[in-house]
TIKOLKE-425485 format. One record per atom (N, C-alpha, C, O): residue in three letters; y, z, x. Coordinates in steps of 0.05 Angstrom, whole numbers, padded with zeros to 5 digits, always signed. Atoms other than C-alpha are relative to their C-alpha. Layout:
ALAYZX;...
//
This chain:
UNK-00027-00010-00002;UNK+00816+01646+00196;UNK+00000+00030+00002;UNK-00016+00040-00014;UNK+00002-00021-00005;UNK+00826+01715+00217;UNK+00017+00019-00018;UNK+00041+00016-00016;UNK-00002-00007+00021;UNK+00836+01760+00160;UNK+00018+00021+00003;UNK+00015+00040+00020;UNK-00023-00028-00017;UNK+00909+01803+00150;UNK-00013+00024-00015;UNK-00021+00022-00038;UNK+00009-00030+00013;UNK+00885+01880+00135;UNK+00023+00005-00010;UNK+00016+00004-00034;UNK-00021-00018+00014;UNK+00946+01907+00111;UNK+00007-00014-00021;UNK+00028-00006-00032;UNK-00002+00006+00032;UNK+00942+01867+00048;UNK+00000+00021-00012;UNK-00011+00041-00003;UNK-00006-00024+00029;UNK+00965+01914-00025;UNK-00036+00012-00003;UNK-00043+00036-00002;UNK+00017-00017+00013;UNK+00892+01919-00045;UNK-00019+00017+00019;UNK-00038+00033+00013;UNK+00019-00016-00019;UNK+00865+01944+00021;UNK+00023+00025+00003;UNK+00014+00048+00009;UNK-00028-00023-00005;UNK+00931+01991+00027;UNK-00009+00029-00022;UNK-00012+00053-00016;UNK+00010-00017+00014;UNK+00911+02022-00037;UNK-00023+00018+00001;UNK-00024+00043+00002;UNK+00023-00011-00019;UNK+00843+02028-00017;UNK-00004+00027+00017;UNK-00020+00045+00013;UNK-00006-00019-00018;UNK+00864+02071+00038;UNK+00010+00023-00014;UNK-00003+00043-00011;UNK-00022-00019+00017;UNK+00917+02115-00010;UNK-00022+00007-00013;UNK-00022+00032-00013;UNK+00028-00015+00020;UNK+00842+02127-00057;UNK-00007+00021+00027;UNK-00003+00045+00027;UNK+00020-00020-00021;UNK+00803+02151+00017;UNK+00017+00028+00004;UNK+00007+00050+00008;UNK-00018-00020-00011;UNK+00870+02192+00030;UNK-00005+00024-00021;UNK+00009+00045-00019;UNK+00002-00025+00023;UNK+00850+02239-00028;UNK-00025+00011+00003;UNK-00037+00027-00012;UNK+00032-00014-00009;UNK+00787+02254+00004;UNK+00012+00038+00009;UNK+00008+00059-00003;UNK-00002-00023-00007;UNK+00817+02308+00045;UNK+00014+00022-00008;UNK+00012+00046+00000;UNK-00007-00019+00021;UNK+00859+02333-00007;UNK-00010+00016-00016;UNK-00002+00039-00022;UNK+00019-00013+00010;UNK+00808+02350-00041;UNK-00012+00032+00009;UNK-00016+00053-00004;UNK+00017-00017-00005;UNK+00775+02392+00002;UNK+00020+00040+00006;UNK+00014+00063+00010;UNK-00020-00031+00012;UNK+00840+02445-00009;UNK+00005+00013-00021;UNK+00021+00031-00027;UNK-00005-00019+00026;UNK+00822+02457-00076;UNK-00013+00030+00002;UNK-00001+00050-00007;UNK+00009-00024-00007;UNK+00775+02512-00053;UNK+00014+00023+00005;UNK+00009+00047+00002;UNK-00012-00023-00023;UNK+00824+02545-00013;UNK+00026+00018-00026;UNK+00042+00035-00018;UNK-00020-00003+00018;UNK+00869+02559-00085;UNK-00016+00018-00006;UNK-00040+00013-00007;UNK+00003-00014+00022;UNK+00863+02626-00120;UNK+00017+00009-00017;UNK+00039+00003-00009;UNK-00007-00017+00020;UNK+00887+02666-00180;UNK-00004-00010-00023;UNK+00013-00006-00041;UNK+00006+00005+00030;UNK+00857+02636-00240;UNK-00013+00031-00003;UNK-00017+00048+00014;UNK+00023-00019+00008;UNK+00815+02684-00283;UNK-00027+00009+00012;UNK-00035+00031+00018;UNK+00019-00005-00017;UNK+00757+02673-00253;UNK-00003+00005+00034;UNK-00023-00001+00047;UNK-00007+00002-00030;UNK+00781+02685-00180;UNK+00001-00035+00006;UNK+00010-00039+00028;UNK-00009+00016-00020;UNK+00786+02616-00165;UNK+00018-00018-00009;UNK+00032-00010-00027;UNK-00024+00013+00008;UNK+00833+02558-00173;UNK+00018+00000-00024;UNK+00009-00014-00042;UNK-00010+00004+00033;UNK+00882+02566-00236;UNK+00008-00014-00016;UNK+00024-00029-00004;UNK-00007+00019+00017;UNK+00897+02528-00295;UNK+00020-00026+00013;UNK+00011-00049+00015;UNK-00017+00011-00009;UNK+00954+02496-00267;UNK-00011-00022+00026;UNK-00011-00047+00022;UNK+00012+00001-00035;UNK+00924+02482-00188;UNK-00028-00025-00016;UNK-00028-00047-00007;UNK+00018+00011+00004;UNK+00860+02452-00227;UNK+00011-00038-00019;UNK+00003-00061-00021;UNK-00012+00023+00014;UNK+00901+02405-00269;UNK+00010-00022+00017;UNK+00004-00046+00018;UNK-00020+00017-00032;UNK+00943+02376-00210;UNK-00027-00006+00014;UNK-00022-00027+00026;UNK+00019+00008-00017;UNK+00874+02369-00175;UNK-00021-00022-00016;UNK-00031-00042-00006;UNK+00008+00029+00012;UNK+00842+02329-00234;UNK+00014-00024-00001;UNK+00005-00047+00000;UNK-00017+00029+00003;UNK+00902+02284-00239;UNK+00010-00007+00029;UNK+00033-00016+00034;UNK-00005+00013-00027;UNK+00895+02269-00159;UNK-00027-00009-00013;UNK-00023-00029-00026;UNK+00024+00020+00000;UNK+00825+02246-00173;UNK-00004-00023-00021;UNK-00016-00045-00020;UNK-00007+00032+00022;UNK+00841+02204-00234;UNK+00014-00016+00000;UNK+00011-00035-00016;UNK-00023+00024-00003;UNK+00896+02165-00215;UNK-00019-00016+00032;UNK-00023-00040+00034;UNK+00016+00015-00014;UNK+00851+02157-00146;UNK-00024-00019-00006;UNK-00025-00041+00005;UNK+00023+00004+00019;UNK+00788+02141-00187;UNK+00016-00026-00006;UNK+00020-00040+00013;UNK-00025+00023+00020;UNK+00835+02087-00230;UNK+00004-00023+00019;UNK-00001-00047+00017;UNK-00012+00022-00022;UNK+00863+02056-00170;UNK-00023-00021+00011;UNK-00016-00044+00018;UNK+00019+00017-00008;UNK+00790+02027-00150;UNK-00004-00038-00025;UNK-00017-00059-00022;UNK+00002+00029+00020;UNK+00805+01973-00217;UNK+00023-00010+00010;UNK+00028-00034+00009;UNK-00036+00019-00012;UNK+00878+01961-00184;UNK-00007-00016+00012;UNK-00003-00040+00006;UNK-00001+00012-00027;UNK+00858+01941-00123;UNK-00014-00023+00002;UNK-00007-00044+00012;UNK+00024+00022+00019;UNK+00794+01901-00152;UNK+00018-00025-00003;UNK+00017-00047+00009;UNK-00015+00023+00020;UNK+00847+01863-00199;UNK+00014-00014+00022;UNK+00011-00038+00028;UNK-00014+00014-00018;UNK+00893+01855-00147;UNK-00011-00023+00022;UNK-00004-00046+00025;UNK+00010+00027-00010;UNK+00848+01826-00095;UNK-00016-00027-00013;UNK-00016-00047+00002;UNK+00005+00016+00019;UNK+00816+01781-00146;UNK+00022-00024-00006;UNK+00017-00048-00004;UNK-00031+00008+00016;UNK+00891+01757-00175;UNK+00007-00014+00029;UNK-00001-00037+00034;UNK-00010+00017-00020;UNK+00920+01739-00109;UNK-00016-00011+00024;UNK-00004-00015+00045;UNK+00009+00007-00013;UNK+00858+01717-00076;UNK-00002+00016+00030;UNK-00008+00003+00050;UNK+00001-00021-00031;UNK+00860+01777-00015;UNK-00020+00013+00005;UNK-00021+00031+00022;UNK+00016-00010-00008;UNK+00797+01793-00020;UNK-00019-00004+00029;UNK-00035-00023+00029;UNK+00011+00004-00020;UNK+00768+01802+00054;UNK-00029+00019+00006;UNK-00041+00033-00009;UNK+00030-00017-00003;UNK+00703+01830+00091;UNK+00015+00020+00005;UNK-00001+00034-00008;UNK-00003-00034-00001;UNK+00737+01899+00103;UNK+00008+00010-00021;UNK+00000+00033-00026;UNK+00012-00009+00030;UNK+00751+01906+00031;UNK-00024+00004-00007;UNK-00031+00023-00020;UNK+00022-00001+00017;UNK+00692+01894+00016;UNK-00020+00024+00012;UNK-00040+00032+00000;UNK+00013-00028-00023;UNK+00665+01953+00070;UNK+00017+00022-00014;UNK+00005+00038-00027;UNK-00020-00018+00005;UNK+00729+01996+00053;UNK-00011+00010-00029;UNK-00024+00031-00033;UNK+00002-00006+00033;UNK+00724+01994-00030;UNK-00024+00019-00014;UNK-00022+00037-00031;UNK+00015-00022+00013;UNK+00656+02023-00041;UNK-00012+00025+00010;UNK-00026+00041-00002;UNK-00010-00025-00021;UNK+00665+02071+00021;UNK+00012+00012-00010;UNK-00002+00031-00017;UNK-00022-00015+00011;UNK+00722+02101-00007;UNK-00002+00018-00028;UNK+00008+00038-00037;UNK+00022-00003+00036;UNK+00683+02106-00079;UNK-00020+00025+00003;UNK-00025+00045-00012;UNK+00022-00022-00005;UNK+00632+02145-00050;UNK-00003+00019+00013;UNK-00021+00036+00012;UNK-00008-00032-00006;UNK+00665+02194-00009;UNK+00013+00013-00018;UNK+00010+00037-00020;UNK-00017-00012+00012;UNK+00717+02204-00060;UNK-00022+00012-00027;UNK-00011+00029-00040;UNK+00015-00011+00027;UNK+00664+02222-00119;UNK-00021+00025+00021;UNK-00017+00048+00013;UNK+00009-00009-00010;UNK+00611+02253-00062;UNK+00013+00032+00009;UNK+00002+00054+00008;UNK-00021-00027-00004;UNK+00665+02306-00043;UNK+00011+00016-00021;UNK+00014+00040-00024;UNK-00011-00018+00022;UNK+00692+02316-00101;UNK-00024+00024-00017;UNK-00018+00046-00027;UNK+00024-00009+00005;UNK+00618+02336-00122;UNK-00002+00023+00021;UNK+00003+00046+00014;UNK+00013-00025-00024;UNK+00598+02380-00059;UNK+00031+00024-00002;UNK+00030+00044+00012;UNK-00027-00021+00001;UNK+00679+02421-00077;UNK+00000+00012-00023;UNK+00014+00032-00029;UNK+00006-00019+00032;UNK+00653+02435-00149;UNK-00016+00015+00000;UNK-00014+00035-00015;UNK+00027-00010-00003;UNK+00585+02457-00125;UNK+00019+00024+00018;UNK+00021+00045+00005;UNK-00013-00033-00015;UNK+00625+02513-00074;UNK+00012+00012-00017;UNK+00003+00035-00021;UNK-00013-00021+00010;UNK+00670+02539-00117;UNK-00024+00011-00028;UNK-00021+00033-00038;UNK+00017-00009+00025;UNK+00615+02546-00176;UNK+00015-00008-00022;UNK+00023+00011-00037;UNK-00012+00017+00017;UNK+00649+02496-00222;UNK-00027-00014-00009;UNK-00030-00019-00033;UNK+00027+00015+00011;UNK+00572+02459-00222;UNK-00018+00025+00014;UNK-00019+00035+00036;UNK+00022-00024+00005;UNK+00522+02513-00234;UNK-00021+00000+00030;UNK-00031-00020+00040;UNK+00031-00002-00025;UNK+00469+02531-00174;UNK-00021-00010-00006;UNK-00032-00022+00013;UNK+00023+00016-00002;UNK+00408+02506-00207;UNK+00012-00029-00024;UNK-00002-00036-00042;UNK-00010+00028+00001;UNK+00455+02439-00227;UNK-00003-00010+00026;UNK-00002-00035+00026;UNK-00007+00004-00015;UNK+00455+02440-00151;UNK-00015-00025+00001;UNK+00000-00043+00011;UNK+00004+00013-00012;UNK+00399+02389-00149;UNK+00007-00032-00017;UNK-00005-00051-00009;UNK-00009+00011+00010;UNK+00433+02343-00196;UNK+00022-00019+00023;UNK+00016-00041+00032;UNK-00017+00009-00020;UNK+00493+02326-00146;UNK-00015-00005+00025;UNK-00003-00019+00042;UNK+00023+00008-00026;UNK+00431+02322-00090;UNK+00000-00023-00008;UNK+00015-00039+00003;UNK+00007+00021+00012;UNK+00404+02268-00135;UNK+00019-00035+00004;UNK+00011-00056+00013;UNK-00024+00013-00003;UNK+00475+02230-00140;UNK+00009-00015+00020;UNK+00017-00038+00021;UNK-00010+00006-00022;UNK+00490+02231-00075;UNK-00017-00020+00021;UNK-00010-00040+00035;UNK+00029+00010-00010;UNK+00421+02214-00048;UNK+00000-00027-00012;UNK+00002-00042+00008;UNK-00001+00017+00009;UNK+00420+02158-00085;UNK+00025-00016+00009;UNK+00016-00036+00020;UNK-00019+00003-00005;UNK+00490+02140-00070;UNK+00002-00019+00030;UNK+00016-00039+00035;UNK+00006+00013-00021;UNK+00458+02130+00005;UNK-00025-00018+00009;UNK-00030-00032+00028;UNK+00022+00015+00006;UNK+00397+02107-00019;UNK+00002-00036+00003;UNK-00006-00053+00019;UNK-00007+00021+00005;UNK+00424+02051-00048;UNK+00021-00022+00019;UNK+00015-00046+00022;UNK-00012+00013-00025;UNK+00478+02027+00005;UNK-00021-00012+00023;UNK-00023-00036+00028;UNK+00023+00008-00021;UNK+00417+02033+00062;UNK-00010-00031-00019;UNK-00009-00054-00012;UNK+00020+00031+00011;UNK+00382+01979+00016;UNK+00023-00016-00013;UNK+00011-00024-00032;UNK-00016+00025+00002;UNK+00435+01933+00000;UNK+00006-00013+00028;UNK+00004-00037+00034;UNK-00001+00010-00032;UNK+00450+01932+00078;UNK-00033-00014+00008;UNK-00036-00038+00007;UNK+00024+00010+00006;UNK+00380+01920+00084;UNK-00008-00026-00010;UNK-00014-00044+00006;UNK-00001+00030+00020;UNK+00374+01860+00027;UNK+00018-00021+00021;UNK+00010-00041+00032;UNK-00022+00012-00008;UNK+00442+01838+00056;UNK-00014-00018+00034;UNK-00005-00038+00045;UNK+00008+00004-00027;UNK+00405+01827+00123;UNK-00021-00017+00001;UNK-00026-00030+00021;UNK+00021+00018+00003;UNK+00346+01792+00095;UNK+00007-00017-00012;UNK-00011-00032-00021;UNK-00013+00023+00015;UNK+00395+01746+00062;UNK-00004-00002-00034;UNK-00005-00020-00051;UNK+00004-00007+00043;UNK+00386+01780-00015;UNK+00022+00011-00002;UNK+00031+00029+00013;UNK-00014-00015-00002;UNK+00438+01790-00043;UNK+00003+00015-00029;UNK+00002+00001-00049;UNK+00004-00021+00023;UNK+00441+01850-00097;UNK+00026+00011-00012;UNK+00032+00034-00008;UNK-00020-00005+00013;UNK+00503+01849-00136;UNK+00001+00032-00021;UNK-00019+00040-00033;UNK-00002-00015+00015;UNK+00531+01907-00173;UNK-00005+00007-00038;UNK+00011-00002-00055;UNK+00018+00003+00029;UNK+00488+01925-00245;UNK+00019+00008-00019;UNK+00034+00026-00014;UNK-00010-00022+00025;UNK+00518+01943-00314;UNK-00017+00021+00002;UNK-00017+00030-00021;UNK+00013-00036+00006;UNK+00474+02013-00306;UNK+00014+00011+00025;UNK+00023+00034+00027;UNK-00025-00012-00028;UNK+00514+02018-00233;UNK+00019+00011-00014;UNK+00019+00034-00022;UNK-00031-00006+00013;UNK+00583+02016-00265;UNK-00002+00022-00020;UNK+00015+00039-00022;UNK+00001-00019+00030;UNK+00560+02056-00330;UNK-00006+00033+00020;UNK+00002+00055+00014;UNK+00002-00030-00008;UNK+00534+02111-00276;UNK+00022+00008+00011;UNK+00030+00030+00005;UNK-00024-00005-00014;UNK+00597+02110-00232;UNK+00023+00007-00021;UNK+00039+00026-00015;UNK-00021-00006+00021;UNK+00644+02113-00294;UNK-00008+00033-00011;UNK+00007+00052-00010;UNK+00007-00036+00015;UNK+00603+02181-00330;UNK+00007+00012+00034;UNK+00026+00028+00036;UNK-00008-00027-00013;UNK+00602+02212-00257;UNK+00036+00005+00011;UNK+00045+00023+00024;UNK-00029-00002-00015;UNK+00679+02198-00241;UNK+00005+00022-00032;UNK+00012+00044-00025;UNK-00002-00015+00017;UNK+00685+02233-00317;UNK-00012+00020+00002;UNK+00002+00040-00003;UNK+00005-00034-00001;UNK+00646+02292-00307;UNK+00012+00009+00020;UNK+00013+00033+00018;UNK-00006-00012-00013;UNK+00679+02300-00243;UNK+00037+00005-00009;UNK+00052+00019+00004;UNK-00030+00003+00010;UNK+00749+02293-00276;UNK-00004+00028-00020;UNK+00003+00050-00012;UNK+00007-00025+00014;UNK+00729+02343-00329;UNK+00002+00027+00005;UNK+00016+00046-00004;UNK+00005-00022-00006;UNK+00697+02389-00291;UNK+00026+00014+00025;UNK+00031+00038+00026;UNK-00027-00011-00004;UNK+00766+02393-00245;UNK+00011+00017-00018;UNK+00007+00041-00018;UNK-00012-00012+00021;UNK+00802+02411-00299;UNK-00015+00017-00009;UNK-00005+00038+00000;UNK+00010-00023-00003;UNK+00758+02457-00318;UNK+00001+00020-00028;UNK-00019+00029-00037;UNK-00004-00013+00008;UNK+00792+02495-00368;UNK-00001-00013-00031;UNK-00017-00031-00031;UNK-00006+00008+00028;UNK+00808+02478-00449;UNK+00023-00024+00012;UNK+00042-00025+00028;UNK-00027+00027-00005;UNK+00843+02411-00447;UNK-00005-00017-00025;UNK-00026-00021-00036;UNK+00007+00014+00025;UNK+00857+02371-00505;UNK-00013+00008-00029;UNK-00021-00009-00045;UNK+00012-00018+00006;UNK+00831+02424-00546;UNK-00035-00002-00004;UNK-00047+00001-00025;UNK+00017-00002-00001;UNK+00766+02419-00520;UNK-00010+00007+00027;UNK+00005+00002+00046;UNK+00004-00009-00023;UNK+00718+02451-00462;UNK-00002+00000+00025;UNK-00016+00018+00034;UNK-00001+00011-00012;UNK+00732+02414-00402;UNK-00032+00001+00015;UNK-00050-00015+00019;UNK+00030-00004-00014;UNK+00673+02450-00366;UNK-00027-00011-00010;UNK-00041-00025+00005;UNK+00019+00005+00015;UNK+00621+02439-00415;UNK+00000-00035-00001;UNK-00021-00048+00000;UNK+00003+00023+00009;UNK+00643+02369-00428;UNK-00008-00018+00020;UNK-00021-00038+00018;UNK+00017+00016-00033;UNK+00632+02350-00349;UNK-00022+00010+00005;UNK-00033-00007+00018;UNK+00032+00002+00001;UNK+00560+02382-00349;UNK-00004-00012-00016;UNK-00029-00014-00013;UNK+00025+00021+00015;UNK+00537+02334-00405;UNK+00002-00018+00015;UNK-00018-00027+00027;UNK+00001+00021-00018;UNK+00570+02280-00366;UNK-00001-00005+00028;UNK+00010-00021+00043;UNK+00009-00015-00030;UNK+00542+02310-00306;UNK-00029-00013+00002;UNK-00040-00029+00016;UNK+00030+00005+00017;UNK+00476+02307-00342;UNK-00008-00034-00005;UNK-00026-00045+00007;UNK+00004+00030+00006;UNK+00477+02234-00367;UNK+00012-00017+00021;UNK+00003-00040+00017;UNK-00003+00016-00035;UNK+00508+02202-00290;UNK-00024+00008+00013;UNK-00034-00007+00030;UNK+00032+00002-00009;UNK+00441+02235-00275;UNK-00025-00015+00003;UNK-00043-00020+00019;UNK+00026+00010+00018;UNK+00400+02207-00318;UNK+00007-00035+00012;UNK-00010-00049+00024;UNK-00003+00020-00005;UNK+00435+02142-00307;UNK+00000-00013+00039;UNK+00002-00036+00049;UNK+00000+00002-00028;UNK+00433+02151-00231;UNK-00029-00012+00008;UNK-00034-00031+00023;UNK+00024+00006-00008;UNK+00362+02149-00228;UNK-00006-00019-00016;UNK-00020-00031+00000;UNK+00007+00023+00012;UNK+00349+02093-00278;UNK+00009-00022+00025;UNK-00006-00035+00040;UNK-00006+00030-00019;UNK+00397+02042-00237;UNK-00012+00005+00021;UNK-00025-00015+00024;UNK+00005+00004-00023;UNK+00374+02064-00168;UNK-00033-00006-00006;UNK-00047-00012+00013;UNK+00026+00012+00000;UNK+00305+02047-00195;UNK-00006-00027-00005;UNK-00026-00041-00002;UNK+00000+00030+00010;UNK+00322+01984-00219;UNK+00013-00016+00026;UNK+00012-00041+00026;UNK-00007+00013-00019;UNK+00353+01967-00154;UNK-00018+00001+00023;UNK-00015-00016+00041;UNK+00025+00000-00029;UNK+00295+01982-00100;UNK-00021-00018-00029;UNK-00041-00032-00023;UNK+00033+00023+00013;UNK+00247+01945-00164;UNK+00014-00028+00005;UNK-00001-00047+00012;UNK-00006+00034-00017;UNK+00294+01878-00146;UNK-00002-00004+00016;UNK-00013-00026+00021;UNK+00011+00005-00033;UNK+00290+01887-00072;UNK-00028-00001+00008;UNK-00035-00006+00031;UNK+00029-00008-00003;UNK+00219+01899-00083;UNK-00014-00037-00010;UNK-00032-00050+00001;UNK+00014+00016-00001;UNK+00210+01838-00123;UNK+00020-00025+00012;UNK+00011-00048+00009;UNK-00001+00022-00016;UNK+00253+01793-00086;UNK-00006-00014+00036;UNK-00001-00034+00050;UNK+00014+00017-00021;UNK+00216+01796-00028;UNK-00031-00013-00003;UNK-00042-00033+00006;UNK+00031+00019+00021;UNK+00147+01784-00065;UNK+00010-00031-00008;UNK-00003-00052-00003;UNK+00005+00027+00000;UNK+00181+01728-00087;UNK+00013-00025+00018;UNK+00014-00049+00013;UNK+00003+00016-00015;UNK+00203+01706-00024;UNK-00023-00005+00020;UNK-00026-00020+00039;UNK+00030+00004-00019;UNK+00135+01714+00004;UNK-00018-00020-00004;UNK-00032-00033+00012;UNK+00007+00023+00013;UNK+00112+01671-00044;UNK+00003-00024-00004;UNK-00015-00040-00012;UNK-00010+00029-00005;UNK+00152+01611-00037;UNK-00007+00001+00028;UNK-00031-00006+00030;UNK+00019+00005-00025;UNK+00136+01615+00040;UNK-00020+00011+00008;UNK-00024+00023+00029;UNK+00035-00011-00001;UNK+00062+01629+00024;UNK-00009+00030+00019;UNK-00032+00037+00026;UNK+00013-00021-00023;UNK+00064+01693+00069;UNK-00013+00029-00029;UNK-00009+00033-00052;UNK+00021-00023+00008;UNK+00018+01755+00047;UNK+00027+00021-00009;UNK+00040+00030+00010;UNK-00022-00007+00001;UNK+00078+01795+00001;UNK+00001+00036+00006;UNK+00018+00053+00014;UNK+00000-00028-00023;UNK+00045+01858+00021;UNK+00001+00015+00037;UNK-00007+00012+00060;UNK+00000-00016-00030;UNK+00063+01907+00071;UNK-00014-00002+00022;UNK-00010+00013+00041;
//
C-alpha cells in the first residue's frame, strides 16, 4: 500500500529539521558581555532546541499510538536527530561556547554519529538488523543536555549553565565512544556468526 507522507508524526519531524537553520543565526547575535549572543537571544535559542529535541518522543509516541509509522519516518526521524544536535554542536564550537581544545570532543560525536549510520546501512543490507542500545539513547539524551545548557549559557536556575554542559559534554563523550564500540563489536560478531552457520571462513 503506498504510504501517506503528510501524516502528524512525519509533519513534526519536519517542524524538528526546520530548526536546523535557525540555528545557524545564533552566531549572527551580539551584545552579551562577552561580545556574543546575550542572555536573552541565548535563552530563546535554548528553548528552540528543547522543545525541538522533545518533539523527537512526540512524534515516536504518535507514530507508535496511531500506527503511522512508515519507511520515510524511519529515514526522516534519525536524520533530523543528527543534524539538529550536529549543528547545534559545530554553532557552539564558532562562537566559543565549547572550548578549542573541547574541539575534538564534538569531532568524536559527530564522527561517530556517521560512523554508526554507515554501519547500520551496511548491517541493514546484509540483512542484520541493529536496533537502537540503552548506551545509544543514554548518549543522545546527555548530548541533547549539554547542548541545551551550553545554549543557555549563562546562570540559569541558579546554577552555571556553561559548566554544567561541559560535564555533560564530557560524559556524551565518554558515552559516545562506549556505544559506538559496542555497535561495530555486534556487526562484527554477527557476521562471524553468520559465517558460521553457513560454514564460510568468518575472516576477512
Amino acid at each position: 500500500m503506498r504510504e501517506r507522507f503528510w501524516n502528524l508524526p512525519n509533519s513534526i519531524t519536519l517542524l524538528r529539521a526546520a530548526v536546523v537553520p535557525v540555528l545557524l543565526f545564533f552566531p549572527l547575535f551580539h551584545g552579551g558581555p562577552e561580545g556574543g549572543p546575550s542572555e536573552f537571544v541565548s535563552t530563546l535559542f535554548a528553548w528552540f532546541f528543547i522543545v525541538a529535541a522533545l518533539s523527537d518522543l512526540l512524534d515516536g509516541w504518535l507514530a507508535r499510538r496511531d500506527q503511522m509509522v512508515t519507511q520515510l519516518g524511519k529515514l526522516l526521524d534519525p536524520l533530523a536527530d543528527k543534524l539538529l544536535a550536529s549543528t547545534a554542536l559545530i554553532v557552539l564550537l564558532a562562537i566559543g561556547r565549547i572550548e578549542v581544545a573541547a574541539t575534538w570532543m564534538v569531532v568524536v560525536i559527530i564522527g561517530r554519529e556517521l560512523a554508526v549510520t554507515g554501519l547500520r546501512g551496511l548491517a541493514s543490507a546484509g540483512g542484520q538488523v541493529m536496533a537502537a542500545s540503552k548506551l545509544g539513547k543514554a548518549k543522545a539524551l546527555t548530548t541533547n543536555i549539554a547542548i541545551g545548557a551550553l545554549l543557555f549559557h549563562f546562570e540559569t536556575i541558579g546554577a552555571n549553565a556553561h559548566d554544567v554542559g561541559m560535564v555533560f559534554l564530557v560524559l556524551a563523550t565518554a558515552l559516545t565512544l562506549v556505544s559506538g564500540y559496542r555497535y561495530f563489536a555486534e556487526y562484527f560478531r554477527g557476521l562471524a556468526r553468520a559465517a558460521r552457520e553457513s560454514g564460510e571462513d568468518p575472516r576477512p
